[in-house]
C-alpha positions as CSV (number, residue, x, y, z in Angstrom):
1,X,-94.5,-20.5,-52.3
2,X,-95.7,-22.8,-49.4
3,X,-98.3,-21.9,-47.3
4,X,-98.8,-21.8,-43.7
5,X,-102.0,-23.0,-41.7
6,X,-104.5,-21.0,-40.1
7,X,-107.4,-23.0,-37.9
8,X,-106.2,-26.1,-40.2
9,X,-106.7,-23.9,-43.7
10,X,-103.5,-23.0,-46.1
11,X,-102.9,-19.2,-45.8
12,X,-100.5,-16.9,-47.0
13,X,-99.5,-12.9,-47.1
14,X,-97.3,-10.6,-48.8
15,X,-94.6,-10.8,-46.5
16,X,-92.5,-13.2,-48.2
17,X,-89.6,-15.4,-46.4
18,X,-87.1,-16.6,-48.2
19,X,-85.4,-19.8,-47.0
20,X,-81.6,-20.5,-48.5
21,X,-79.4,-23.3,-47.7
22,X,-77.0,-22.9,-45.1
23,X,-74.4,-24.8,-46.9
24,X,-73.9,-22.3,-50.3
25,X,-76.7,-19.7,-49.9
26,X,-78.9,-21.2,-52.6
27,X,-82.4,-20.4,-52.2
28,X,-84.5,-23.6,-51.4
29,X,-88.1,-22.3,-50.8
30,X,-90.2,-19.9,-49.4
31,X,-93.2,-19.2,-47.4
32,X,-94.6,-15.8,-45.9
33,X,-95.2,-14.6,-42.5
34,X,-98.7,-14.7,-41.1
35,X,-100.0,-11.2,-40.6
36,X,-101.5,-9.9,-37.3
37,X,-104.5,-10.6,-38.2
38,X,-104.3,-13.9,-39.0
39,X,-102.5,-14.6,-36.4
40,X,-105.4,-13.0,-34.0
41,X,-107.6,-15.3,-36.2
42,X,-105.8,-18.7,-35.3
43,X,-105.9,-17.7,-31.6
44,X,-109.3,-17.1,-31.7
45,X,-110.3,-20.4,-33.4
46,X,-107.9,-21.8,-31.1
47,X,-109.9,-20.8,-28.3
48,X,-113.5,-21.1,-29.5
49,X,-112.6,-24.6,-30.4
50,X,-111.1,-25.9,-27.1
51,X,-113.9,-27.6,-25.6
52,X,-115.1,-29.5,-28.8
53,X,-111.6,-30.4,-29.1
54,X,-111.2,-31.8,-24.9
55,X,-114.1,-34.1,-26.1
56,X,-112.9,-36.0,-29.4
57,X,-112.8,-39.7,-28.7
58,X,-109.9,-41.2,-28.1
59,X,-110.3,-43.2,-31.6
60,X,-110.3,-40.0,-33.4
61,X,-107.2,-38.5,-32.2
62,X,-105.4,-41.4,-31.9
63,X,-106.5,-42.0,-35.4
64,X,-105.6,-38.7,-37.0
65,X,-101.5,-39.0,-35.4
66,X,-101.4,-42.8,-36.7
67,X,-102.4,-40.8,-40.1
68,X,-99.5,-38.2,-39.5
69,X,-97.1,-40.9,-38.3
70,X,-97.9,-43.4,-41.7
71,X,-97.8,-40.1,-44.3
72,X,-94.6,-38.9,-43.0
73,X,-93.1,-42.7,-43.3
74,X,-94.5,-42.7,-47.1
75,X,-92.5,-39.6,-47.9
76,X,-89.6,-39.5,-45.6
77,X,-87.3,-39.5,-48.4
78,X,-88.9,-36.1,-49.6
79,X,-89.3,-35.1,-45.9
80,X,-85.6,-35.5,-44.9
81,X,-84.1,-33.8,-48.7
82,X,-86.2,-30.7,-47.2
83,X,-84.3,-30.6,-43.7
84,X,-81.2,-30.8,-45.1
85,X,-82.2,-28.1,-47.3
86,X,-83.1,-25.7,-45.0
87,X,-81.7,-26.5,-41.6
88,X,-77.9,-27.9,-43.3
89,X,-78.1,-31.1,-41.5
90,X,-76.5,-34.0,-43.6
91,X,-78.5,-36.9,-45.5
92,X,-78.2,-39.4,-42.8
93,X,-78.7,-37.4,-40.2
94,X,-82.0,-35.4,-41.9
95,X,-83.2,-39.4,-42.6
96,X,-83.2,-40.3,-38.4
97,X,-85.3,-37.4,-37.7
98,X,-88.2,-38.1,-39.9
99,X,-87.3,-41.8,-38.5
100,X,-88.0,-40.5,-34.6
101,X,-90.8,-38.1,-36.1
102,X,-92.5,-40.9,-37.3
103,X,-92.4,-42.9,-34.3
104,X,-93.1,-39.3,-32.1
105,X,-96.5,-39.0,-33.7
106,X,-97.1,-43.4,-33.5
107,X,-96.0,-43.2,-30.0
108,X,-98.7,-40.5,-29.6
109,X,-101.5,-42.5,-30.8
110,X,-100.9,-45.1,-28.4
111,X,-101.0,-43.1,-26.0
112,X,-104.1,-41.3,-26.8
113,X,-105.2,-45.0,-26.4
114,X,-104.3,-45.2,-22.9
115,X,-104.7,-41.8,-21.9
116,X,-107.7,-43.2,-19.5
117,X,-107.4,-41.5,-15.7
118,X,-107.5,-43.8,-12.6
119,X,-110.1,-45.3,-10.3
120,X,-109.0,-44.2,-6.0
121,X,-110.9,-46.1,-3.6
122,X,-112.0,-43.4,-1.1
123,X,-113.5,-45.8,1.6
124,X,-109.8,-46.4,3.3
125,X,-111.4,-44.2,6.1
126,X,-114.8,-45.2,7.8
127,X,-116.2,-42.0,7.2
128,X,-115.9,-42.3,3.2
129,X,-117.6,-45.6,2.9
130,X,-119.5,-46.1,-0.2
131,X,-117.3,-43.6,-1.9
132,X,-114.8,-43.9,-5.1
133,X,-113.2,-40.9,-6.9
134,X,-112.6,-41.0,-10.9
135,X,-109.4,-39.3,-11.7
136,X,-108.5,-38.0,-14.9
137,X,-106.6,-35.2,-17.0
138,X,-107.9,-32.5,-19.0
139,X,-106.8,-30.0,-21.3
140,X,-105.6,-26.9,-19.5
141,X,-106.2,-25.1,-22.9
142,X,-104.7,-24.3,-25.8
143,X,-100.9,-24.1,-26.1
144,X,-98.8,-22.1,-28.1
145,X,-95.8,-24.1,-29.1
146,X,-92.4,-22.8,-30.1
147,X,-90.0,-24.7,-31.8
148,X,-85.9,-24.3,-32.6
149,X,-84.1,-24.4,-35.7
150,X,-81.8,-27.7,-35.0
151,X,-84.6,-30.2,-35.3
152,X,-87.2,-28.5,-37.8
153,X,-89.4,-31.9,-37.8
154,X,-89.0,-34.1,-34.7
155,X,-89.1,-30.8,-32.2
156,X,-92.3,-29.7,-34.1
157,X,-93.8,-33.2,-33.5
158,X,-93.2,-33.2,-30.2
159,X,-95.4,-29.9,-29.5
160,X,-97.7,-30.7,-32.0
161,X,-98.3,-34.8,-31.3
162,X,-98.9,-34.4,-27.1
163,X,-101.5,-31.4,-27.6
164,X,-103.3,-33.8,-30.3
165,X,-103.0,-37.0,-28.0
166,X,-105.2,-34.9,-25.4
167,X,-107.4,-33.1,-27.0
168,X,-105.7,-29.8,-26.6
169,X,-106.0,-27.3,-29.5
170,X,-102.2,-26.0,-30.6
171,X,-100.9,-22.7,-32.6
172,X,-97.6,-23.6,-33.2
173,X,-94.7,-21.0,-34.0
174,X,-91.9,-22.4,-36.1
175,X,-88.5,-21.5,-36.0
176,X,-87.7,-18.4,-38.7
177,X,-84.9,-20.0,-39.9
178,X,-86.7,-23.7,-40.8
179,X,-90.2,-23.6,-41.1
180,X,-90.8,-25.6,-44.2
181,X,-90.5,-28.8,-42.5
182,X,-93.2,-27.8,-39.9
183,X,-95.7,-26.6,-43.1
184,X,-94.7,-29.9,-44.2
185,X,-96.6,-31.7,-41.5
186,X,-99.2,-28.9,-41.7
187,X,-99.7,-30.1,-45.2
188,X,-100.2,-33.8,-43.7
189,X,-102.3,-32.5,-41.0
190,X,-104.7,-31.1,-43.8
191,X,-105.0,-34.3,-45.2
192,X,-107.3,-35.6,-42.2
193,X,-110.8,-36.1,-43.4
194,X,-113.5,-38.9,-42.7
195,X,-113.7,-40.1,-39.3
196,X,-110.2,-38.7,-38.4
197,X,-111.0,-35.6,-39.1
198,X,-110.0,-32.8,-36.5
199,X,-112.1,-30.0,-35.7
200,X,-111.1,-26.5,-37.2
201,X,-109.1,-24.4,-35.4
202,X,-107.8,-27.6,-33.6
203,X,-104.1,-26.2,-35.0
204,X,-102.4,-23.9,-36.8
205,X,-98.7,-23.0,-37.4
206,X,-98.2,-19.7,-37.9
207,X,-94.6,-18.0,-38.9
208,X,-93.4,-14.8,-37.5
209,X,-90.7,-13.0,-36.6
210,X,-89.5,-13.5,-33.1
211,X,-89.6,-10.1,-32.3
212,X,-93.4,-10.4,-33.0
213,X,-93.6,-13.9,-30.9
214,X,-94.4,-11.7,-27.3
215,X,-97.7,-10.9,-27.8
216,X,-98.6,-14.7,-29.1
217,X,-96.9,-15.5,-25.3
218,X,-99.0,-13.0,-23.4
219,X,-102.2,-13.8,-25.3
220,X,-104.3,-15.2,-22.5
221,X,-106.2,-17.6,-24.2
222,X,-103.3,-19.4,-24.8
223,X,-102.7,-20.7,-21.3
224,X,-99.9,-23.4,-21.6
225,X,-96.7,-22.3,-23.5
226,X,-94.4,-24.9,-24.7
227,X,-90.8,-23.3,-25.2
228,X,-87.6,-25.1,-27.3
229,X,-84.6,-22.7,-27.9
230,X,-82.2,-20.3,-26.0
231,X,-82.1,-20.2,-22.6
232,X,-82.3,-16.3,-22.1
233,X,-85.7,-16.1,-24.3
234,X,-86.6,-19.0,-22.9
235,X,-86.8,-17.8,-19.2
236,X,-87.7,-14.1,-20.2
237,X,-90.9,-16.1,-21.6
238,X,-91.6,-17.8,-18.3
239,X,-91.2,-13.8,-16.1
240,X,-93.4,-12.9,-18.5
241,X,-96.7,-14.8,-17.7
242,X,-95.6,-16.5,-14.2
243,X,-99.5,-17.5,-14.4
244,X,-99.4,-19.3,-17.0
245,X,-98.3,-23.4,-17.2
246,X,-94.9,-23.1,-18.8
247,X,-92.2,-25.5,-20.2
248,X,-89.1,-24.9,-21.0
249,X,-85.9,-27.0,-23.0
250,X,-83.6,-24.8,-22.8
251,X,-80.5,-26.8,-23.7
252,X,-77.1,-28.0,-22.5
253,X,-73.6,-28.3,-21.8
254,X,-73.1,-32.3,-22.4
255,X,-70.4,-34.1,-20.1
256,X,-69.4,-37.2,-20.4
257,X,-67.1,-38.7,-18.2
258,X,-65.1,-42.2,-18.9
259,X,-64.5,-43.8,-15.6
260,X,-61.3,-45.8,-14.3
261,X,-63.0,-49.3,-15.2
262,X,-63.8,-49.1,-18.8
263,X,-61.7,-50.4,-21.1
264,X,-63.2,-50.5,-24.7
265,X,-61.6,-46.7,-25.7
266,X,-62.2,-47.8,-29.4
267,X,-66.2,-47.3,-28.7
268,X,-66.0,-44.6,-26.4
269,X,-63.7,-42.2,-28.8
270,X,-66.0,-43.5,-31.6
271,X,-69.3,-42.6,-30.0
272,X,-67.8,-39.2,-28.8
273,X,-66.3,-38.2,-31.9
274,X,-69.6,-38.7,-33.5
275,X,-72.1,-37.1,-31.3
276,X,-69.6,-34.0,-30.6
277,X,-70.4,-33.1,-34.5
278,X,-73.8,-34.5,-35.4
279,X,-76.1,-31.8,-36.4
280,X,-72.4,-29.9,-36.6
281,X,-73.2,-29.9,-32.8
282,X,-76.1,-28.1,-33.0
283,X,-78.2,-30.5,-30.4
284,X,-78.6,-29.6,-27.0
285,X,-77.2,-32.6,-26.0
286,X,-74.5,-33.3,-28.2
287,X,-71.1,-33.8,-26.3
288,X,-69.2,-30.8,-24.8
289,X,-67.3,-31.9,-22.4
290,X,-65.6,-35.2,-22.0
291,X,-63.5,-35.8,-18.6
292,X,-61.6,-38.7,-18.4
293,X,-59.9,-40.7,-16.0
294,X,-55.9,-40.5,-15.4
295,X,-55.7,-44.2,-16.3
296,X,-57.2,-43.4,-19.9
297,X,-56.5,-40.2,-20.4
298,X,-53.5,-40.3,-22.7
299,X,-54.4,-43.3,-25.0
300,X,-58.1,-42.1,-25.3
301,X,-57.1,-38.5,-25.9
302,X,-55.2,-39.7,-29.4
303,X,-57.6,-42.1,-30.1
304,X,-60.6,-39.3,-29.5
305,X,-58.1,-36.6,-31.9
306,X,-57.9,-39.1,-34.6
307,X,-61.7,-40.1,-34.4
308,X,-62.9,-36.1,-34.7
309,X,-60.5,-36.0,-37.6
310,X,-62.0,-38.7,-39.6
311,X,-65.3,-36.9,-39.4
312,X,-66.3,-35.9,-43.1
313,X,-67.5,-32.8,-43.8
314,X,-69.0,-30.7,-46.8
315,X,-71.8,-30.6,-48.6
316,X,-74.7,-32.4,-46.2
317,X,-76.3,-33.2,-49.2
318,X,-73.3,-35.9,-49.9
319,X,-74.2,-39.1,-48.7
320,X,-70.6,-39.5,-47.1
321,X,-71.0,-36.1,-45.2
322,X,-70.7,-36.3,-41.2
323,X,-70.9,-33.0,-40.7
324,X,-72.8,-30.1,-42.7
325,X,-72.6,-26.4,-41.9
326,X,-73.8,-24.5,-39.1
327,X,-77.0,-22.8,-39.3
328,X,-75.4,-19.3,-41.0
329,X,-72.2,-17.7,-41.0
330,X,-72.8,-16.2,-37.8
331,X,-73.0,-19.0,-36.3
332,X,-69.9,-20.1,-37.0
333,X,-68.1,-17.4,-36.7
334,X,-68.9,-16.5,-33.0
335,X,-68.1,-21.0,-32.4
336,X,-64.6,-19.4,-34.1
337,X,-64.3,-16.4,-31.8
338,X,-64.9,-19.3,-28.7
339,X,-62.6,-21.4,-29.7
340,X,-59.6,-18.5,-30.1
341,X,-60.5,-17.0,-27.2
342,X,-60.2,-20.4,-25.2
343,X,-56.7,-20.7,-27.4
344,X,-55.9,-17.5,-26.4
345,X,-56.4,-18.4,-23.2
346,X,-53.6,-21.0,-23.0
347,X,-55.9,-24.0,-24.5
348,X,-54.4,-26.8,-26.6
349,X,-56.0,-27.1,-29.9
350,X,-56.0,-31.1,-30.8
351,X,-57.7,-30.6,-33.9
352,X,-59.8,-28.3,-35.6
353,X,-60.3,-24.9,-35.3
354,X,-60.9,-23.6,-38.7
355,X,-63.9,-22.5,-40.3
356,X,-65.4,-22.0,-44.4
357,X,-68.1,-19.6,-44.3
358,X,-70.6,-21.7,-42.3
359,X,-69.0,-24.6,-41.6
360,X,-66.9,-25.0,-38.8
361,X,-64.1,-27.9,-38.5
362,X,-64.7,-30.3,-35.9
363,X,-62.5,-29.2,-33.0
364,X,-60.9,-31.2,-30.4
365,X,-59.2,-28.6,-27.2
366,X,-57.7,-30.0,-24.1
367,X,-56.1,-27.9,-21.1
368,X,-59.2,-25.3,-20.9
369,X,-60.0,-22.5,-18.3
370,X,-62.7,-23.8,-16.6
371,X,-64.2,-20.2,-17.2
372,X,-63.2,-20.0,-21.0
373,X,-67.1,-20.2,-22.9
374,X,-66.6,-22.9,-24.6
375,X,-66.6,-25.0,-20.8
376,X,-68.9,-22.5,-19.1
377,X,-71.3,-22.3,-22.0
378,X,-72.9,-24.0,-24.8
379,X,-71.4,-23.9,-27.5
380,X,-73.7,-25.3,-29.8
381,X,-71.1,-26.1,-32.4
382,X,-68.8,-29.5,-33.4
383,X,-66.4,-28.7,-30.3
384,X,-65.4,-30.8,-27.7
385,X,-63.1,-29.9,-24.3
386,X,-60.9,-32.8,-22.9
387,X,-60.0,-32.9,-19.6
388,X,-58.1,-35.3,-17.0
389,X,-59.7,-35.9,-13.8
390,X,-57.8,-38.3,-10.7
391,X,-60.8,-40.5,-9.6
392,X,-64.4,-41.1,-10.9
393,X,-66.1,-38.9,-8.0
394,X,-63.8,-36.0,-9.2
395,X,-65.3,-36.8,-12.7
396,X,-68.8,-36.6,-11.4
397,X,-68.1,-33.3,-10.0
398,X,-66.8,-32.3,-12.6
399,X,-69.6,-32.7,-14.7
400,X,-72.0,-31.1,-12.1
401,X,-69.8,-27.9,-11.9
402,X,-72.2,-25.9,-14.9
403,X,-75.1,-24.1,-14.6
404,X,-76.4,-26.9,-16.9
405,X,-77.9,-29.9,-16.3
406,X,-80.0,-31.8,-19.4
407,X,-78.5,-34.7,-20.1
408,X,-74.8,-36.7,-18.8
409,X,-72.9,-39.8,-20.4
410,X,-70.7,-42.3,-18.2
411,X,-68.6,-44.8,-19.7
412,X,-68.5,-47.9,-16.8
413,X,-69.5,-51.3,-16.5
414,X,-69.6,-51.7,-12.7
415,X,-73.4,-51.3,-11.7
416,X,-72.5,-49.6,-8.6
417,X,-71.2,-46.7,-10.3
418,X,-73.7,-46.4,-12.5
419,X,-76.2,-46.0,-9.5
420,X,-73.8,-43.7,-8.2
421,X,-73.9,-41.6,-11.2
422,X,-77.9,-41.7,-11.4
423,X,-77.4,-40.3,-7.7
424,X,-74.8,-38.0,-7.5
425,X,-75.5,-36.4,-11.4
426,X,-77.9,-33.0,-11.1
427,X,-78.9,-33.9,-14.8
428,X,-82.3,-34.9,-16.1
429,X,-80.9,-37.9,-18.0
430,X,-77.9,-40.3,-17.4
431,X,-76.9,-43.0,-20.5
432,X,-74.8,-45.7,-18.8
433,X,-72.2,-47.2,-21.3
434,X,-72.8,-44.6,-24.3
435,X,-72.7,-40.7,-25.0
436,X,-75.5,-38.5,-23.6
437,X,-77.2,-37.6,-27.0
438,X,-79.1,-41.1,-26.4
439,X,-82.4,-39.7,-26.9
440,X,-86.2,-42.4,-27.1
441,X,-88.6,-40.0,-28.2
442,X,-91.1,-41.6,-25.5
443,X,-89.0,-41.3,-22.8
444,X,-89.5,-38.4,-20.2
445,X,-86.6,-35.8,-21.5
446,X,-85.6,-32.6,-19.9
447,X,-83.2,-31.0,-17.0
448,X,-82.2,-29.3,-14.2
449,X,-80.9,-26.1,-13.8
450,X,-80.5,-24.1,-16.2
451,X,-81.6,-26.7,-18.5
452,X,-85.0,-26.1,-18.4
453,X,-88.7,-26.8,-16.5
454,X,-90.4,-29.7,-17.5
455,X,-90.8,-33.0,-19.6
456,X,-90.5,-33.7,-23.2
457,X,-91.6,-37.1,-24.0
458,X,-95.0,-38.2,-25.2
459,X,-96.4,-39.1,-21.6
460,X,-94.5,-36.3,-20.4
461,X,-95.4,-33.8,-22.2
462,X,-99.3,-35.1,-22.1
463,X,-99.5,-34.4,-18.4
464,X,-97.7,-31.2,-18.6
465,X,-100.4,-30.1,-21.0
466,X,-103.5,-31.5,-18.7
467,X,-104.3,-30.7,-15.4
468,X,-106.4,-33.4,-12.9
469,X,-110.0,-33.5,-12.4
470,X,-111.2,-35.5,-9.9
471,X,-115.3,-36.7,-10.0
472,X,-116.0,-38.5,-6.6
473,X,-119.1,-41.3,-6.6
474,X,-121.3,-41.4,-3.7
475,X,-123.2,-44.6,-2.7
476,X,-121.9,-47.3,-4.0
477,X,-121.3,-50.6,-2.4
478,X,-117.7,-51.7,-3.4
């Protein structure tokens, strides 16, 4: 049974978790639930450790998440076997994770590097000569991190690396479903020794039920909550403790629109055929929606249909898999229920539309209610809606018209509409010439609307987790 982590020490308790793959059921590990009290006793250490913490050198932490990044590159084979295992996700796939883990954590030591504050000359008015202020961030405290199912690893690392980088001590909670991968890095983390070594209680990842996961947000001591998942939990988290520094990833509903001026519909149905059903859709920004313009519309729409039907799916354990199984049968089923009730509906099913226990085929509809769910919502599984649109500014507003707003694709050349886009999208992200799911891992990442609060993104996610502090020198000639 694998252990979890309490103040940095391997723990365990009687309340066994079974994880089984998503694919056939088989069990593939297991790990226990921390108990109240252990839980109580990696908040506490949490806590009583913060200040110790806030002053580590930058060598040190930046030392300890090179150590991370270099461990998780020496076993990324091993590391990406287990995501498939319990998160379903297929070979290749499981392999770019650790891949963008590995840079999450390096990109994290470098910025632990920089993380330095800035110099303000104070003496631009008469009354303030001889005065400088000293600018920098500090740890608002400890932060309880919570991270999804869809990417057990890389959505762990980026809660875990940022609080690191500055010094903040971090309880993380893992999603129920996948937390092996996340006691995975704990068991890196415990490697730390020597000069790298991080204080106890410094972190600890702790698995729980969700239903216990309220009292871990209202815990006072943990003043900065970092939140990746559903939208509804999500902002039920943030009316919770309004006093409290929250941020929130709360998903998508991807658009992508093909304007009038690009021709190559080989890459464009290509790269939307593929990102509609990586992680069998299961990433926030994988694509949804694609609106296209009259001019293309017919050709890419059979180019797009045969694209999604060349998709491979079955067994992610296959190296010629493209597309695994949802995360359980439930899962799939209510992406089924969607899908006929958008059919129902009057929607034209391309391709698709049939599911095997968890695994749901990758579906292509066109001719949707704009208030059928799998347009209004996120679906969160490999479908995509197709849909015709008269100009490139009735694209654009078409994309816009969703409660969501993480992260928009826009297939042009012309530079001028790609400014346009930049302008007009209410999105936190827009990927000129490719599919939304373009994602750097140190690139500021998050939305508008209902998307979410905040910045993922080492930087990003640094200064969300610190707050200024301004020391101002007196008396000095400059």
């Amino acid at each position: 049974m694998t252990p979890f982590y309490i103040a940095g020490r391997p723990a365990s308790s009687d309340d066994v978790v079974e994880i089984r793959h998503p694919f056939d059921g088989r069990p593939v590990g297991s790990t226990s639930n921390a108990t109240p009290e252990q839980v109580e006793e990696a908040v506490a250490a949490a806590a009583a450790v913060a200040a110790e913490a806030a002053a580590l050198p930058a060598s040190a932490r930046a030392a300890a998440l090179d150590h991370v990044s270099a461990r998780l590159k020496e076993r990324a084979e091993e590391v990406a076997r287990l995501i498939t295992a319990e998160n379903g996700k297929p070979l290749k796939w499981a392999r770019g994770e650790v891949s963008r883990a590995v840079s999450t954590f390096r990109w994290a030591a470098e910025e632990a590097r920089r993380f330095s504050g800035a110099l303000q000359r104070l003496d631009t008015d008469p009354a303030a000569t001889g005065r400088i202020a000293l600018v920098k961030r500090v740890p608002k405290g400890p932060v309880l991190g919570i991270a999804p199912f869809n990417f057990p690893l890389n959505l762990v690392a980026h809660k875990v690396a940022p609080a690191l980088a500055v010094g903040a001590p971090i309880v993380l909670k893992p999603a129920p479903a996948t937390p092996l991968s996340a006691l995975l890095l704990g068991e890196i983390l415990a490697e730390i020794s020597g000069e790298t070594e991080l204080p106890a209680g410094m972190w600890s990842i702790v698995p729980i039920p969700n239903d216990r996961a309220s009292a871990l947000v209202a815990d006072p001591r943990l003043p900065v909550v970092s939140f990746t998942g559903s939208g509804p939990v999500g902002w039920r988290i943030r009316d919770a403790v309004p006093r409290k520094h929250v941020t929130l990833e709360l998903g998508g509903n991807a658009a992508v629109m093909v304007c009038e001026d690009w021709d190559d519909l080989d890459w464009a149905a290509g790269r939307i055929a593929t990102f509609a059903n990586y992680q069998a859709g299961q990433s926030c920004i994988a694509v949804q929606r694609v609106y296209v313009h009259d001019r293309h519309y017919d050709a890419l729409a059979d180019k797009l249909t045969a694209a999604v039907e060349a998709q491979r799916t079955g067994d992610p354990n296959d190296e010629a898999t493209d597309v695994g199984p949802l995360i359980s049968e439930d899962a799939a089923k209510r992406v089924e229920a969607w899908v006929g009730e958008a059919v129902a509906a009057g929607a034209k099913l391309l391709a698709g539309g049939t599911r095997d226990g968890a695994s749901y085929a990758p579906t292509v509809l066109a001719d949707v209610p704009a208030d059928a769910k799998v347009v209004s919502e996120e679906v969160f599984g490999p479908v995509l809606v197709l849909a015709r649109v008269g100009s490139d500014s009735e694209g654009f507003a078409a994309v816009n018209a969703s409660q969501y707003g993480l992260q928009s694709g826009v297939f042009t050349r012309r530079l001028d509409r790609a400014f346009e886009a930049h302008r007009v999208l209410d999105v936190g992200g827009v990927i000129v010439g490719d599919v939304p799911s373009y994602r750097a891992d140190q690139m500021p990442y998050g939305g508008a609307k209902a998307s979410g609060i905040g910045r993922e993104g080492l930087a990003s996610a640094m200064a969300d987790y610190t707050e200024e502090r301004v020391m101002v020198l007196t008396g000095l000639q400059l």
